[in-house]
N, C-alpha and C positions, 0 to 999 in steps of 0.2 A: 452313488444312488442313496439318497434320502428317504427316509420313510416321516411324511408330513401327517398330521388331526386337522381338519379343520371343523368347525359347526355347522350343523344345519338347520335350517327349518321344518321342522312338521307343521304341515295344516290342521289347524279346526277339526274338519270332516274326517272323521277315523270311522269306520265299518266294520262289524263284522260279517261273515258270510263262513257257508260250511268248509271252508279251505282255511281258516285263519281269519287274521284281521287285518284290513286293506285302509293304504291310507298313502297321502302324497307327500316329498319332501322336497321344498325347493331350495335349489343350493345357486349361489352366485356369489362367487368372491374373489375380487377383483381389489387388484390395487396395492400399495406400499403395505407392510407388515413387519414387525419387530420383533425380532428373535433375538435370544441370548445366544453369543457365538460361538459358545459349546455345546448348544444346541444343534449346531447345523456345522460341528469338523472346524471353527476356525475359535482355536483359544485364543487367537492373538489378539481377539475384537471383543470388545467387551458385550455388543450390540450390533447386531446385522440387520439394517434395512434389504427386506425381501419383496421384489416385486413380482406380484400376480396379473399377465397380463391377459385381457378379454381374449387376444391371439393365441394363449395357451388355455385358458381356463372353457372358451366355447370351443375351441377344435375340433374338427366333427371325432377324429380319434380318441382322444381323451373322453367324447361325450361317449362314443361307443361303449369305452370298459366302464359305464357306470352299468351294462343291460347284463343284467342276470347277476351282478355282484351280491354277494353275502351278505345279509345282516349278522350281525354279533351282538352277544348278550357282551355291554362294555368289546374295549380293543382288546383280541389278542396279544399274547406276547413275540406272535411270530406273525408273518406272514399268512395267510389265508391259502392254501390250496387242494389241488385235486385232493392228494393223502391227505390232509387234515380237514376236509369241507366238512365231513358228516362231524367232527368234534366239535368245530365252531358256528357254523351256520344253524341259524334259527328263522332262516328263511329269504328272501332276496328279492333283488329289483328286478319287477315282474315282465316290466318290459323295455324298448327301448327309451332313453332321456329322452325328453320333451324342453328345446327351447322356446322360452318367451321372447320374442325377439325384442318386442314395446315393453314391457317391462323388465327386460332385463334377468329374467330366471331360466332357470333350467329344472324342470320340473322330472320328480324321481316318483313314477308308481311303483309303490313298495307291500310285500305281502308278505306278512308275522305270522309261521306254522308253526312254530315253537309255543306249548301251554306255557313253559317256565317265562319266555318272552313276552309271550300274549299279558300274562297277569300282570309281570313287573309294570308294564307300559299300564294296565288299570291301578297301578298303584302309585302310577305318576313317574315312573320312569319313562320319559316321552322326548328328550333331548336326542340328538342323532348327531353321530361325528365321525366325517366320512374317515378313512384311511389310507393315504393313496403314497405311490411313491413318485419321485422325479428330479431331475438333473439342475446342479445350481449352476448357473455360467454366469461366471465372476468377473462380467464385464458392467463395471459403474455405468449409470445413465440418467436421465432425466423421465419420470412416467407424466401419461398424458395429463392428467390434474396437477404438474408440476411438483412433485415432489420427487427427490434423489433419493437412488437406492443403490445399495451395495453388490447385488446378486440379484438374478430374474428367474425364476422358477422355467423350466422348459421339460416337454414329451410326462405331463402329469399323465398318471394312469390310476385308474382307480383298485384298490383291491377288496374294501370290503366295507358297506358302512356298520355302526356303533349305536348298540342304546346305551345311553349314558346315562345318569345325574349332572343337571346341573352343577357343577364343582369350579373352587380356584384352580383351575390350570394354572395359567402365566406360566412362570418361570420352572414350576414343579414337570413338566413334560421333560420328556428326555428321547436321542435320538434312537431309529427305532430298532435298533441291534440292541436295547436293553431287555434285560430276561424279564421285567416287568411291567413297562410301560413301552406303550406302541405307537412312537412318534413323535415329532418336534413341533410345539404350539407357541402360536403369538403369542408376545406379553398381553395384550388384549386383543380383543374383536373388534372387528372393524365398526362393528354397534355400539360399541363400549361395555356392551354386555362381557361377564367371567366368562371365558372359553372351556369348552367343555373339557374333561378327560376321564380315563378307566376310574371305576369305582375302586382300585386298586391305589391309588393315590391318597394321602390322607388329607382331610382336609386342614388348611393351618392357616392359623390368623393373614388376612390380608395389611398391606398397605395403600395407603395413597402415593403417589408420588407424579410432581407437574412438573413435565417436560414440556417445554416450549408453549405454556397455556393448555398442554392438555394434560389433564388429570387422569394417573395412569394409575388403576388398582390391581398389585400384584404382591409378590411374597415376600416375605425379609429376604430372600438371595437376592432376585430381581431387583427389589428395592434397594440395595445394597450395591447392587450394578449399575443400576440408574445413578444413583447419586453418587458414585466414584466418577462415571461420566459427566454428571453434569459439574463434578468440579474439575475434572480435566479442562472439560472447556472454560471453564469460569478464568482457571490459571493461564488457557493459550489464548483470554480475550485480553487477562492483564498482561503476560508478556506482548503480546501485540500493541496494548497501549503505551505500555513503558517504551518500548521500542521506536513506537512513533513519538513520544515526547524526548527520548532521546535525538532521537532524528531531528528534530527542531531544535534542538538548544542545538544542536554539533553546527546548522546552519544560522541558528543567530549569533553563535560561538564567530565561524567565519567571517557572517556579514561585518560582528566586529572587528576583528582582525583586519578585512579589508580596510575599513572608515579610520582604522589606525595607521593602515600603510601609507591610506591618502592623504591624512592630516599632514604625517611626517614628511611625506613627498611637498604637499604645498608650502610646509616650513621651510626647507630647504631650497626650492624654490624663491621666497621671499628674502632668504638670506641672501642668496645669489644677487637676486636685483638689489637688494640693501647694497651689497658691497659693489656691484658696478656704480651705483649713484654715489655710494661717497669716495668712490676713485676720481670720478665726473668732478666732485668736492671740491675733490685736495687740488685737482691739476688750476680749478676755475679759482682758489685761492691762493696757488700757488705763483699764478701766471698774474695775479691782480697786486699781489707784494713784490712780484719781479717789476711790474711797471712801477709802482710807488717809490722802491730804492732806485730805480733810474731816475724817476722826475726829483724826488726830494731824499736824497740819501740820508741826510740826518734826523729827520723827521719819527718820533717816537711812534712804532705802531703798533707793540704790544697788545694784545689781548683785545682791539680793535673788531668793531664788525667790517663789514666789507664800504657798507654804509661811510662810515665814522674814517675810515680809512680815505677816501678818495677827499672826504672833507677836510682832514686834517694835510692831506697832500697841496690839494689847492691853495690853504692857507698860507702853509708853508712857504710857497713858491711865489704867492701872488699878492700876500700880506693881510692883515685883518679883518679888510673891507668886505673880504668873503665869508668872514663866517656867519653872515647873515641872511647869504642867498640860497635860495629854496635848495631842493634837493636837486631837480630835473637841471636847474644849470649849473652846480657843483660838478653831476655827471658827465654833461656836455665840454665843460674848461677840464677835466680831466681828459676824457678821450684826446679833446685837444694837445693839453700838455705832454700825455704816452705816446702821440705822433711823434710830437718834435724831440721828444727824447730819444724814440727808435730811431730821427733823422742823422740826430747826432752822434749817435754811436754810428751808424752808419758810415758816416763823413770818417769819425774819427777810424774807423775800423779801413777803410780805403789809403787814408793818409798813411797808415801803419803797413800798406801793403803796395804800395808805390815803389816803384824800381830810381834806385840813385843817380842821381844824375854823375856822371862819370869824366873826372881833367879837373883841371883845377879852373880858376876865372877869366885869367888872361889867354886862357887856349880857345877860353870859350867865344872872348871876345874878338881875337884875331879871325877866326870862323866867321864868325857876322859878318864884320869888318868885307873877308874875301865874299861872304856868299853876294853881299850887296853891290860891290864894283863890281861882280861879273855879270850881276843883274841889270847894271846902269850900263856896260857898255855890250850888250844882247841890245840892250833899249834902241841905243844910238846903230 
């Protein structure tokens, strides 16, 4: 349980009458709110978004304990109760809250019996700040005007409201188990107005400082808190960019690596086909100087195109009258002449494989000789 300060409004219209002096305060506060996180039990945060929602702040319960609640000269140091009313009350809300439902208040009939009270407020002590206590449930969310909070205030109750001075609160409130200050205030109002606190607080140079475009005035601690956060994030926006510029070079890193693997893949490829074609080469010149030493074995072909070769074959073979004819029938008497060189190896390569005739000539011819009479006398 928390002990919160929030501000109020006094109206205009202040009265007095023989019971004191009577006068209304409208309170409504609603919405995201900024607290230092040792303000509210969590050192680990440097800044706790607290959300007020309309769900807790108009509850008919919570509107209930504003009916008969204490005024105080400033906040006590304690709690407000039975045993200490008559030490701190200086008078109290007269009757029950009054919600505005169209404008959005809750309106506080309040009545000052206290002389010491009564004066201060003609001396411009006229600020009001309620005291209330209530439950943080520390479940993150989204509030309805879209803004993200850390903690939602829940079962607010009121205990007493505060004539105040106008003062730098901010970051100077403390939570409300201190033996001198009674409760834990936004770094601002939600008006932007300095939020209120006990006249027991001193007052001390303010700052400025702009959070997200808003211009936040509060205290060199606050200050000091602020701007240790806003370079937290400053540092987790560059590590985040570094991280993504990392990110990209590691994949244009890759993309090259790839366009490298592929260049060297299609090298290798082209090598392959290089070397089938000039296998293709050697075998089509190989097989073109086997015809050439069959048709013209002594014929010089050295260093020869394939051209120059079938021309000097022809010559060779067919005498000088050819070294004049075009190219197309050079090729043509060549084909020709690689036939009949195939034929004749041919021939000769048969004649080399031919089985012997077996007996000598006169065995051969006595054979004739019989197989013919026996032929002539079949005949007859």
């Amino acid at each position: 349980m928390i002990r919160f300060v929030d501000a109020l409004t006094l109206d205009a219209a202040v009265t007095m009458t023989d019971r004191g002096l009577v006068a209304v305060a409208k309170a409504a506060r609603t919405g995201v709110q900024l607290y230092l996180g040792s303000e509210v039990g969590r050192d680990d945060m440097q800044v706790v978004r607290v959300y007020r929602g309309a769900d807790q702040v108009f509850d008919d319960a919570s509107l209930q304990s504003y009916s008969h609640a204490p005024l105080t000269l400033d906040h006590p140091p304690e709690l407000v109760t039975p045993d200490n009313w008559s030490k701190y009350a200086k008078g109290e809300v007269s009757t029950a809250a009054k919600k505005d439902i169209d404008g959005g208040w809750v309106h506080l009939p309040l009545i000052v019996k206290a002389k010491d009270a009564v004066d201060a407020i003609r001396d411009g002590k006229a600020q009001l700040s309620a005291g209330y206590t209530c439950n943080l449930d520390w479940t993150p969310g989204i509030a309805e005007d879209g803004h993200a909070y850390d903690a939602r205030q829940v079962g607010i109750v009121i205990n007493h409201l505060a004539i105040v001075d106008r003062a730098r609160a901010g970051s100077e409130a403390r939570i409300g188990d201190s033996a001198v200050f009674w409760g834990a205030c936004p770094v601002t109002a939600s008006d932007g107005a300095p939020n209120e606190r006990s006249r027991h607080m001193t007052d001390k140079p303010m700052q400025k400082v702009v959070v997200d475009g808003l211009t936040i005035e509060t205290t060199d601690q606050g200050a000091q808190a602020l701007t240790k956060v806003q370079g937290q994030l400053a540092d987790a926006l560059t590590a985040v960019a570094k991280a993504q510029a990392d990110a990209a070079k590691a994949v244009a890193d890759a993309q090259a690596e790839i366009a490298a693997k592929d260049a060297e893949i299609d090298s290798l490829k082209a090598k392959v086909l290089d070397a089938a074609a000039m296998d293709a080469a050697v075998a089509k010149r190989a097989d073109l100087l086997g015809k050439a030493k069959a048709i013209a074995p002594q014929a010089k072909l050295d260093g020869l195109s394939d051209a120059a070769i079938r021309k000097a074959v022809v010559v060779a073979k067919l005498g000088d009258a050819m070294a004049d004819k075009p190219e197309a029938y050079i090729d043509a008497r060549f084909d020709i002449l690689a036939e009949d060189a195939a034929g004749q190896v041919q021939f000769a390569a048969a004649l080399t494989t031919a089985a012997p005739v077996q007996g000598d000539a006169d065995t051969a011819r006595a054979k004739m000789i019989a197989d013919m009479v026996s032929a002539s006398t079949r005949a007859n």
